[in-house]
C-alpha positions as CSV (number, residue, x, y, z in Angstrom):
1,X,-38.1,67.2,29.3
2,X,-34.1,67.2,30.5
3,X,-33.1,64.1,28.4
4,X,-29.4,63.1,28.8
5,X,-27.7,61.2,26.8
6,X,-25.0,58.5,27.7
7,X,-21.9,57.1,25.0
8,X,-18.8,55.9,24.4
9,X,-18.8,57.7,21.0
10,X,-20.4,60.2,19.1
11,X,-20.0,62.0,15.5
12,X,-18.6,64.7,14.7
13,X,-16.2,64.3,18.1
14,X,-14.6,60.3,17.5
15,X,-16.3,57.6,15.9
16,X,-15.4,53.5,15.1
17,X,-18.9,53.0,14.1
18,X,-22.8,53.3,13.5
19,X,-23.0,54.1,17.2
20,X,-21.2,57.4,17.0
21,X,-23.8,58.2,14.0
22,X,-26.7,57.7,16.0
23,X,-25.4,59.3,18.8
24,X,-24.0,62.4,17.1
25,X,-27.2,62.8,15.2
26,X,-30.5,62.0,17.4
27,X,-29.6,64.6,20.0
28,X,-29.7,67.6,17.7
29,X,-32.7,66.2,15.8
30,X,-34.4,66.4,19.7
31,X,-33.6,69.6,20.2
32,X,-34.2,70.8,16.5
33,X,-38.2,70.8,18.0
34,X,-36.9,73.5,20.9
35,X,-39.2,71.9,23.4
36,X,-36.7,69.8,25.4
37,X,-33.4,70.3,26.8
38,X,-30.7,67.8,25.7
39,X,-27.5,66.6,26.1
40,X,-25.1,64.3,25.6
41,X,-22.2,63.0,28.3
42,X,-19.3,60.7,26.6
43,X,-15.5,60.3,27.5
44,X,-13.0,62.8,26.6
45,X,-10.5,60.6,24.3
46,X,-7.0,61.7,23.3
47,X,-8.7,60.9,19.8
48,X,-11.0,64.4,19.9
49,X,-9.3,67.0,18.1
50,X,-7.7,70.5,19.1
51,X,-10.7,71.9,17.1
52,X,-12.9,70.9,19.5
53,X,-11.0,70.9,22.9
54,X,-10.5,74.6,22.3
55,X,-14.0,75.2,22.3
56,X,-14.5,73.4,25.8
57,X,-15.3,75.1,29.2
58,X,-13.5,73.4,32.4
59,X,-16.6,72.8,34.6
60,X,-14.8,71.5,37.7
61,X,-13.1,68.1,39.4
62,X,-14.4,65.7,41.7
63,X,-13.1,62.4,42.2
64,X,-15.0,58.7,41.4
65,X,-14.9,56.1,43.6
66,X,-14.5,52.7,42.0
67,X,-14.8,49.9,44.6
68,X,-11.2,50.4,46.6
69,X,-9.7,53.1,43.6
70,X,-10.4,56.7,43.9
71,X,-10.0,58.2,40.7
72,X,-9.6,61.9,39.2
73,X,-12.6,63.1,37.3
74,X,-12.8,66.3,35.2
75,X,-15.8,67.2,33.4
76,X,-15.8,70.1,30.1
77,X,-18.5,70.7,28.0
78,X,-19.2,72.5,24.8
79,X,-22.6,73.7,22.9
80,X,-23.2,72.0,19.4
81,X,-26.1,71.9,17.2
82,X,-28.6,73.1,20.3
83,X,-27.0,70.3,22.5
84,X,-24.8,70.6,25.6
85,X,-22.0,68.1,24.6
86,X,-20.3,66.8,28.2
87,X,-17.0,64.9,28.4
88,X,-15.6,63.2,31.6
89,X,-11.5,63.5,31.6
90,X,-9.3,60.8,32.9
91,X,-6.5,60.9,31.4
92,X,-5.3,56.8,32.9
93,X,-8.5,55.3,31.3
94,X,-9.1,57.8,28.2
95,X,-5.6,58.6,27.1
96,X,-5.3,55.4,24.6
97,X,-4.2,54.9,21.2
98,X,-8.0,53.0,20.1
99,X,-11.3,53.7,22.2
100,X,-12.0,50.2,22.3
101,X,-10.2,46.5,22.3
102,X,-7.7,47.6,25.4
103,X,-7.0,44.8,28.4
104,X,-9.4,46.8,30.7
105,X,-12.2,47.8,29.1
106,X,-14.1,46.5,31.6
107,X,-12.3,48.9,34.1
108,X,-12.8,51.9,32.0
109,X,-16.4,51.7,31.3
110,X,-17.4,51.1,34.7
111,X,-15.4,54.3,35.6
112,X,-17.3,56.1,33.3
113,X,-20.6,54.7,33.8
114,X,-19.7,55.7,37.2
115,X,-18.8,58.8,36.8
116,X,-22.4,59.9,34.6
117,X,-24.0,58.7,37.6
118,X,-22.3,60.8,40.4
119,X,-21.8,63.9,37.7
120,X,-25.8,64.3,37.5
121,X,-26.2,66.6,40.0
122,X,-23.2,68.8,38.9
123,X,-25.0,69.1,35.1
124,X,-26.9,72.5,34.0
125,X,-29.7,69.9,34.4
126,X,-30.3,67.0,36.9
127,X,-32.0,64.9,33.6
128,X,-35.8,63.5,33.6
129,X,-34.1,60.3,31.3
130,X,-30.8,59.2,31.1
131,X,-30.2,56.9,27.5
132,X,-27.8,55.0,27.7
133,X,-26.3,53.0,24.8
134,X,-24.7,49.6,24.2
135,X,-22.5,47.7,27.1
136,X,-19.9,50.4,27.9
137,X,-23.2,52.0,29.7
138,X,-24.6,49.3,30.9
139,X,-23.7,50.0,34.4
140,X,-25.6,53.6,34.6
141,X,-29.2,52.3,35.3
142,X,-27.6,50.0,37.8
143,X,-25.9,52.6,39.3
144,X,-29.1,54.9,39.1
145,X,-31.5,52.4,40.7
146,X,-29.1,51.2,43.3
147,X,-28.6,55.6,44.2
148,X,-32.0,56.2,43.8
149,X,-33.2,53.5,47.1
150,X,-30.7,56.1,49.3
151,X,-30.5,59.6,47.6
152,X,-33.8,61.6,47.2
153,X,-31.8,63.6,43.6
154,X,-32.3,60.2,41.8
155,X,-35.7,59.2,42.9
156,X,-37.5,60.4,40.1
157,X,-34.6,59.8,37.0
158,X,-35.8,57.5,34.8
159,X,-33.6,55.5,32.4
160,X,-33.3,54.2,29.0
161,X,-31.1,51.6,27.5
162,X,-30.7,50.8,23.4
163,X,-29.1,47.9,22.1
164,X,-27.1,48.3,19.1
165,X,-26.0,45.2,18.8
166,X,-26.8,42.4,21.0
167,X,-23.7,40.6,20.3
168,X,-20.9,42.6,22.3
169,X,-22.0,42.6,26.5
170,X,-19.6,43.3,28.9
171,X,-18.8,40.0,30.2
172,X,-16.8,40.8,33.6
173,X,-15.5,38.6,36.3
174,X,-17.7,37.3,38.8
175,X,-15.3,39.4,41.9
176,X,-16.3,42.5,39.5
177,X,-19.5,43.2,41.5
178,X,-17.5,44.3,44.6
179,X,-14.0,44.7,43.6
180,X,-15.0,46.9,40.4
181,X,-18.0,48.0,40.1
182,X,-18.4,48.7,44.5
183,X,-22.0,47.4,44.3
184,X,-24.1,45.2,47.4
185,X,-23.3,41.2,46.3
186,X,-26.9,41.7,46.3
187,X,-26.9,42.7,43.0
188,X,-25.2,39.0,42.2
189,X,-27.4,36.7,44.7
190,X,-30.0,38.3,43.1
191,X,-29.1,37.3,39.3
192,X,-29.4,40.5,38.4
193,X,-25.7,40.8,37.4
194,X,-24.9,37.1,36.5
195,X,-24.9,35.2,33.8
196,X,-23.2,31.7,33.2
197,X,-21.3,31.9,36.6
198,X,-20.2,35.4,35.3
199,X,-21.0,39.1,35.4
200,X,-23.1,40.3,32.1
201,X,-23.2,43.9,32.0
202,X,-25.9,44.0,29.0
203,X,-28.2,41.8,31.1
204,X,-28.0,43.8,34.8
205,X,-28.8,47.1,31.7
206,X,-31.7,45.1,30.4
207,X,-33.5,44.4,33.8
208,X,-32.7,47.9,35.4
209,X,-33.7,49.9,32.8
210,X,-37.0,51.3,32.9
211,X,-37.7,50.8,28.6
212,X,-35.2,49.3,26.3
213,X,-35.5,50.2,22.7
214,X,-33.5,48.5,19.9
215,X,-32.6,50.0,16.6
216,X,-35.4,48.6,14.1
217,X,-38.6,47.1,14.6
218,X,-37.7,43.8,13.1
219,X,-34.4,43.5,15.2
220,X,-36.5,43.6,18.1
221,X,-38.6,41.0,16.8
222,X,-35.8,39.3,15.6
223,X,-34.2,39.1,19.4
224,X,-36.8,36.6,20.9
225,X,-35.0,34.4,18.5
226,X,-32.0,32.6,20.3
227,X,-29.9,32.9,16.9
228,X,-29.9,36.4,16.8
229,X,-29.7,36.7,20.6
230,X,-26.5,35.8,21.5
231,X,-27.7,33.7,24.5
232,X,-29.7,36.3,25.6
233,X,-33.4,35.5,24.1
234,X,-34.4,34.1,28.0
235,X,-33.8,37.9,29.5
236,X,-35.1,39.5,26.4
237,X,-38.5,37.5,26.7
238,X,-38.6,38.4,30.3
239,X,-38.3,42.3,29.6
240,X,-40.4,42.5,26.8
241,X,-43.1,44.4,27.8
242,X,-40.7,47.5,27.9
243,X,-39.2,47.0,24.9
244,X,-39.5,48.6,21.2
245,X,-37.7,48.5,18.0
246,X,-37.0,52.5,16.8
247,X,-35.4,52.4,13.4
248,X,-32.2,54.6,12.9
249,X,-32.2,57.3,11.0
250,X,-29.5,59.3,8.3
251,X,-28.2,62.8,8.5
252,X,-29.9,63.8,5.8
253,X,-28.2,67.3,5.7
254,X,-24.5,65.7,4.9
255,X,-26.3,63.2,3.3
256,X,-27.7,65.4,0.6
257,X,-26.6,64.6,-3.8
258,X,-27.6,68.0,-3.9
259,X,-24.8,69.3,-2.2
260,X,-22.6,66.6,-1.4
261,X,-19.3,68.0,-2.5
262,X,-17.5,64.5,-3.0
263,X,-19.6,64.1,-5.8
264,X,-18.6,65.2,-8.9
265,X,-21.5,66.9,-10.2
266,X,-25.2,67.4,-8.1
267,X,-28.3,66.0,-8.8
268,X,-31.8,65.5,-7.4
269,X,-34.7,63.4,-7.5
270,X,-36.7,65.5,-10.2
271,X,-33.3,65.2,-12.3
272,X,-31.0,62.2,-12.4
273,X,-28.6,63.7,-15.3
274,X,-25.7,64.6,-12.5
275,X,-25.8,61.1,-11.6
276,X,-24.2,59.8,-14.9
277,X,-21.5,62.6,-14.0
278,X,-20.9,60.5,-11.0
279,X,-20.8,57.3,-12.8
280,X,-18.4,58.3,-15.4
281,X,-15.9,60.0,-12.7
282,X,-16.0,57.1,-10.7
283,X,-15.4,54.6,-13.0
284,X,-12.5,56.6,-14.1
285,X,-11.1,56.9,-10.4
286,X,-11.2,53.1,-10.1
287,X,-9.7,52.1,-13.6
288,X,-13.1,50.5,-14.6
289,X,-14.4,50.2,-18.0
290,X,-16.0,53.5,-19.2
291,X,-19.3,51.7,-19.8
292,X,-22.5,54.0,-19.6
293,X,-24.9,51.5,-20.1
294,X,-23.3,48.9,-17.6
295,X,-24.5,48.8,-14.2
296,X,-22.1,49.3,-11.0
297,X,-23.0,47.1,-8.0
298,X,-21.3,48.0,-4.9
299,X,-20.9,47.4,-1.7
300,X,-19.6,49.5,1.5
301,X,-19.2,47.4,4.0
302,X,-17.1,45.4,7.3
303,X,-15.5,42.1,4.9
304,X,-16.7,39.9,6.9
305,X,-18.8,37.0,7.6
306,X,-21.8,38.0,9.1
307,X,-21.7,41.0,6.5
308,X,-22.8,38.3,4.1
309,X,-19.2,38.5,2.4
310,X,-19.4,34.5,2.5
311,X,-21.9,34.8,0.0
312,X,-20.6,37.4,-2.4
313,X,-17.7,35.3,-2.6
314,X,-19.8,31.9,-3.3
315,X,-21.0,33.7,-6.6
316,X,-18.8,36.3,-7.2
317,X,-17.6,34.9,-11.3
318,X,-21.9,34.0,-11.5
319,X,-22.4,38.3,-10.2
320,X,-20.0,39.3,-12.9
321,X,-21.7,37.3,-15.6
322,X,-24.5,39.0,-14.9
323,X,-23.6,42.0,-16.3
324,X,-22.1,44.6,-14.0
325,X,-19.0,46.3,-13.1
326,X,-18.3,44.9,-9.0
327,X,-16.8,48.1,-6.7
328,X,-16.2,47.1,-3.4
329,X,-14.7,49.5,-0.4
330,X,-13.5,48.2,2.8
331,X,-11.5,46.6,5.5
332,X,-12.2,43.5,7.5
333,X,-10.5,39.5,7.9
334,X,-7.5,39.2,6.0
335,X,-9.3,35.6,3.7
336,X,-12.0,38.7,2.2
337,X,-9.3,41.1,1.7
338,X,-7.5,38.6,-0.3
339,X,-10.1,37.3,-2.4
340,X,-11.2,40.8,-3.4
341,X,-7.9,41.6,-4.5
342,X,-7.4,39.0,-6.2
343,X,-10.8,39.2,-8.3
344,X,-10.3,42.5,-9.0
345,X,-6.4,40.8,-10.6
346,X,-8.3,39.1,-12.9
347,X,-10.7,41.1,-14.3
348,X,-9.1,44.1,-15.3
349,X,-11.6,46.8,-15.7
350,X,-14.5,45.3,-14.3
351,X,-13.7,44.8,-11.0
352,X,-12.4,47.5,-8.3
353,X,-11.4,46.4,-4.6
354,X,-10.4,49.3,-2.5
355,X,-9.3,47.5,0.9
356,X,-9.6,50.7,2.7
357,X,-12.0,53.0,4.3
358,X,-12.9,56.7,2.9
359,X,-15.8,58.5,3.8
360,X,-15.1,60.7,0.3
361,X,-14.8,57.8,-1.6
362,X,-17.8,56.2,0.1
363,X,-19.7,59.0,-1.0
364,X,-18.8,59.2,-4.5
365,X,-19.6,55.9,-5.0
366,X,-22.9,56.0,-3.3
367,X,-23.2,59.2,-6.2
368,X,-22.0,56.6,-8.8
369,X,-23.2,53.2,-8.8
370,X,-26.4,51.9,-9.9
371,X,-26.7,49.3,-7.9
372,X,-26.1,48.8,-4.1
373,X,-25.5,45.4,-2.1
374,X,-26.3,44.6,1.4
375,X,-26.6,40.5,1.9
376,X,-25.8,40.5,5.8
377,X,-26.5,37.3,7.8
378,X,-27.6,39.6,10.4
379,X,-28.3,43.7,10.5
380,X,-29.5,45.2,13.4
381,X,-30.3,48.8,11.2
382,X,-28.0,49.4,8.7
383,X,-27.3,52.8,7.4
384,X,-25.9,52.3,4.1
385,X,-28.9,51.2,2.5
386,X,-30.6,54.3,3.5
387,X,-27.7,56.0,2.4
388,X,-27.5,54.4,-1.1
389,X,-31.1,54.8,-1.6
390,X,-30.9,59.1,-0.5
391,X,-28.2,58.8,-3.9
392,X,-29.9,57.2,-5.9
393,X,-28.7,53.8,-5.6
394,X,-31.3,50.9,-5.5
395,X,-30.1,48.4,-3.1
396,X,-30.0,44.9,-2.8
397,X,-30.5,43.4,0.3
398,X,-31.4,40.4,3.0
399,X,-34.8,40.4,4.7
400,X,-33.1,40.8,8.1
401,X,-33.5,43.5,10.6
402,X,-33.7,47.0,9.8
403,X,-33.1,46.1,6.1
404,X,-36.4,44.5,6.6
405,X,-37.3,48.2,7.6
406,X,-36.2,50.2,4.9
407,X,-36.2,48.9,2.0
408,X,-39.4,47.7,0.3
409,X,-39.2,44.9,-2.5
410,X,-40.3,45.9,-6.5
411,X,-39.5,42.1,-7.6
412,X,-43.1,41.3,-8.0
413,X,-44.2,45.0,-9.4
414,X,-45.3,47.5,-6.3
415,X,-45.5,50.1,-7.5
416,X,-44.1,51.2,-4.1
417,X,-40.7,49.4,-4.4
418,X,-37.5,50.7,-3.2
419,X,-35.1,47.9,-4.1
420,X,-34.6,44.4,-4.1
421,X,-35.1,42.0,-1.7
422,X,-34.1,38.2,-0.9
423,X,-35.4,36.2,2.2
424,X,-32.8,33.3,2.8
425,X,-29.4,33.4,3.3
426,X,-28.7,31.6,0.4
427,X,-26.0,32.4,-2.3
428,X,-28.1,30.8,-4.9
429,X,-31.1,33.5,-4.1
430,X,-28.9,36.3,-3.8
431,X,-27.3,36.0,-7.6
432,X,-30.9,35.5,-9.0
433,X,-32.6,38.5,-7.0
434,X,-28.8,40.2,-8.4
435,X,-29.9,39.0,-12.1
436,X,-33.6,40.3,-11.3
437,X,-32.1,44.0,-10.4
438,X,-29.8,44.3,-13.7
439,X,-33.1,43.2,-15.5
440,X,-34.6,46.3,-14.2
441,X,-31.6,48.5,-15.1
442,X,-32.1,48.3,-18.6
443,X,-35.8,48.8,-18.6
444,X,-37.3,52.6,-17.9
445,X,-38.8,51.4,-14.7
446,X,-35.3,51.4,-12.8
447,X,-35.7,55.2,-13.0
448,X,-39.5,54.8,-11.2
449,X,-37.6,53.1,-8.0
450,X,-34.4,55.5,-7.9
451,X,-36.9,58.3,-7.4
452,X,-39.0,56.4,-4.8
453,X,-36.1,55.7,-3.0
454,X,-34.5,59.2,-2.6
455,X,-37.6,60.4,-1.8
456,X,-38.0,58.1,1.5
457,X,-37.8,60.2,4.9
458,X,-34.8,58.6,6.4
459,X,-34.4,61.9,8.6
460,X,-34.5,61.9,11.9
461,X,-37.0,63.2,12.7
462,X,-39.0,60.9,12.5
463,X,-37.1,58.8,15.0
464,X,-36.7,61.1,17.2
465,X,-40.7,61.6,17.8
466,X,-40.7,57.8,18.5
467,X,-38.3,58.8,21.3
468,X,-40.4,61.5,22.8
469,X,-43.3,59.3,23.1
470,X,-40.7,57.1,24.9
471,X,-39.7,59.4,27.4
472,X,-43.4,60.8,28.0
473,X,-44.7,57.7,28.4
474,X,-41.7,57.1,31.4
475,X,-42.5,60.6,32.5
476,X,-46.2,60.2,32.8
C-alpha cells in the first residue's frame, strides 16, 4: 500500500502539540514492517531548521489555484526514518512567526489542502490512502472527491480523516465555498459544507472521507455525546458506521529510562534503584525537601480549565496534607499561573511551580516523581500518562477518553492495575483517590504497579497494525 500522509505539523521538523507526535511517529512505525510505502506531506514553515532544509531536494514548482488567486507552489522532500517527508513552500502563507493563531488561517490551510491535492500526481507515488489530520486538512477529501468525479488519477484514492480534537473546525465564511476554496455552490446547497449558516471545514472532512478514526476508543464513544462534541454529535451519529477509536501511541525509543539521558541515573523495570537517583536530583533541582520517603506528585500539563487545573486548585492545601511534595511544569491562563506561584510562595520546600515548558525537565521529572496527575475534564488520548507510566510513574487520572484507555485502576486490588482512577469530575473524588495513591506508596505493593506499568506496550506498533487493517479494509 502507497499511504500518504497529510499535516500541519510533525516531530522532529516543528511541533505546538500532540499532533506533531503522532504524526512524526506513526509514519515510521508503518514503514518499520517494510511492506508499505509511506509518506508524509506538511508545510514548509520558516520554523524548520537549517538542519533539515539542508538535507532537502528541490522537486519542482507549479502554481495552486485558489478560487480567483494563483499562487506559487514549491515542493522539497527529504528521507527520514524509511519515510519520504514532503513539504509544500510558500513563502506568503508559511513564512510566519507561529504556525497557527494568524488572521488567515483559513486562507492558508485551504492553500495547502489544495496544494496535497493537485501535488499527487507529481509524488514518487500517486497514494492508495491519503490521511489527513485535524481541520487544517479538512479540505483534502473534499478536494479528492470533488477531482475524482472528472480526473480518472483520483478515481481510485481513498481517504482518511482523524480527529484530534473535536473542538477546533475550521469555521469559514459562508462566500468561502467559491471565493476561497473555488468549489461548485453545490457543495453548500448540499449541506455538505455548512453548518449554522456557516462553512465547517471538520464537517465537509467527516462526510467526504471514506473512514474517520479518532484517537482512543473511548473518545470515539465519548463523541456521540453532545458534551464532548462540540455541536457536532448530529454529523458524528450520521457517519458512524466508518468510524473507529485508534489509541495513540509513545515513541518508545526516546522514551526509554534506560537511556534517557535527562535523567540522572538509568533504570529499568527489573531494577528501580536508579529511580531514587532521579528523585533525589530532582528534588534538588527544584529546591524541594530532600525527603526519600515522601512521595512527588506531578503534573505536566496545558494550566488550564479543561486540563482539570480547576480541580487541583479546589484542593490544592487538602493534596498537600496528604502527604506529598506538589511539582507542577507548565504554561497556560494567566489565574493558574498565578495560583501556582503563589502556592509554591508558601510552602517552601514542598511545592515547585515551573511556569514554563522543557522537554528535559519534563523528562527528569517523569524519571523522578512517584506519583503522576492527570484530572482532565476531557482527554481525547493523552500521552503523558503513557509517558509517566514507561518511567515509572503511577498516574492518577479521570475516567475520560484515552485515559480511560491506558491506564487500568488498582483501587479495589487487580492485580492488573496500572494507576489510579476517579470517574466524576469531582474535586472531592480526586483528593480521596490522591489519598488512596499515597496509601499505596508506603506499602510494598506500589512497587507491583510501577512494574506493571512500564511494562505496558505503548509502542506504536501496535497502533499502527490497527491502521493497516484500516487501509485494507478501504483498499479491498
Amino acid at each position: 500500500m502507497n499511504i500518504l500522509f497529510a499535516t500541519s505539523e510533525a516531530a522532529p521538523f516543528c511541533k505546538t502539540g500532540g499532533l506533531a507526535d503522532v504524526c512524526g511517529s506513526l509514519p515510521p512505525a508503518l514503514a518499520a514492517s517494510g511492506e508499505d510505502r509511506i509518506a508524509v506531506i506538511m508545510p514548509l514553515y520558516t520554523q524548520i531548521k537549517m538542519e533539515w532544509r539542508q538535507k532537502m531536494t528541490f522537486r519542482k514548482y507549479t502554481f495552486v489555484d485558489l478560487a480567483w488567486r494563483h499562487q506559487y507552489c514549491g515542493l522539497f522532500s527529504l528521507e527520514y526514518q524509511g519515510v519520504t517527508w514532503y513539504f509544500v513552500d510558500n513563502e506568503q502563507y508559511f513564512r510566519r512567526d507561529r504556525l497557527y493563531g494568524e488572521g488567515d488561517d483559513g486562507e492558508r490551510f485551504a492553500f495547502f489542502s489544495k496544494a496535497v491535492a493537485d501535488l499527487l500526481p507529481d509524488l514518487d507515488d500517486m497514494p492508495d490512502v491519503v490521511h489527513c489530520n485535524d481541520w487544517q486538512t479538512a479540505a483534502v477529501p473534499v478536494y479528492l472527491k470533488d477531482y475524482a468525479v472528472r480526473l480518472d488519477a483520483y478515481k481510485k484514492v481513498r481517504s482518511v480523516f482523524t480527529i484530534h480534537n473535536i473542538e477546533y473546525q475550521g469555521w469559514l465564511n459562508p462566500d468561502a465555498v467559491t471565493d476561497l476554496l473555488g468549489l461548485d455552490r453545490g457543495w453548500w446547497d448540499s449541506g455538505a459544507l455548512r453548518m449554522g449558516g456557516a462553512v465547517n471545514m471538520l464537517k465537509a472532512a467527516l462526510l467526504a472521507s471514506d473512514a474517520v478514526t479518532t484517537v482512543s476508543p473511548t473518545y470515539a464513544s465519548q463523541l456521540h455525546d453532545s458534551y464532548y462534541a462540540h455541536g457536532m454529535d448530529g454529523i458524528i451519529a450520521a457517519i458512524s458506521d466508518k468510524m473507529s477509536g485508534v489509541l495513540n501511541g509513545i515513541d518508545v525509543v526516546s522514551f526509554d529510562p534506560r537511556t534517557d539521558q535527562a535523567l540522572a541515573a538509568h533504570y529499568e523495570a527489573d531494577d528501580l534503584a536508579g529511580k531514587a537517583v532521579c528523585k533525589a536530583a530532582l528534588q534538588e533541582q527544584l529546591g524541594l525537601a530532600r525527603e526519600a520517603d515522601t512521595p512527588v506528585l506531578a503534573i505536566v500539563s496545558r494550566l488550564v480549565g479543561h486540563k482539570g487545573m480547576d480541580l487541583v486548585c479546589q484542593v490544592a492545601d487538602g493534596i498537600l496534607a496528604s502527604g506529598v511534595q506538589l511539582v507542577v511544569l507548565g504554561m497556560g491562563d494567566a489565574g493558574y499561573e498565578d495560583f501556582f506561584r503563589t502556592l509554591e510562595s508558601h510552602n517552601t520546600g514542598r511545592v515547585a511551580a515551573c511556569i514554563t515548558y522543557s522537554d528535559e525537565l519534563a523528562r527528569r521529572i517523569y524519571g523522578g516523581a512517584d506519583l503522576f496527575l492527570m484530572p482532565s475534564k476531557s482527554e481525547p488520548c493523552g500521552l503523558s500518562q503513557m509517558i509517566a507510566m514507561r518511567y515509572g510513574t503511577v498516574p492518577i487520572v479521570r475516567q475520560t477518553g484515552g485515559l480511560n484507555d491506558s491506564v487500568r485502576s488498582c483501587q479495589v486490588g487487580q492485580d492488573d492495575g496500572t494507576g489510579f482512577v476517579f470517574a466524576r469530575y469531582d474535586a472531592g473524588d480526586m483528593l480521596a483517590v490522591i489519598r488512596q495513591a499515597v496509601a499505596l506508596y508506603h506499602t510494598a505493593d506500589f512497587g507491583a504497579v510501577q512494574r506493571r506499568g512500564m511494562r505496558e506496550d505503548f509502542s506504536w506498533k501496535r497502533s499502527a497494525e490497527a491502521y493497516r487493517r484500516i487501509y485494507a479494509n478501504l483498499l479491498g
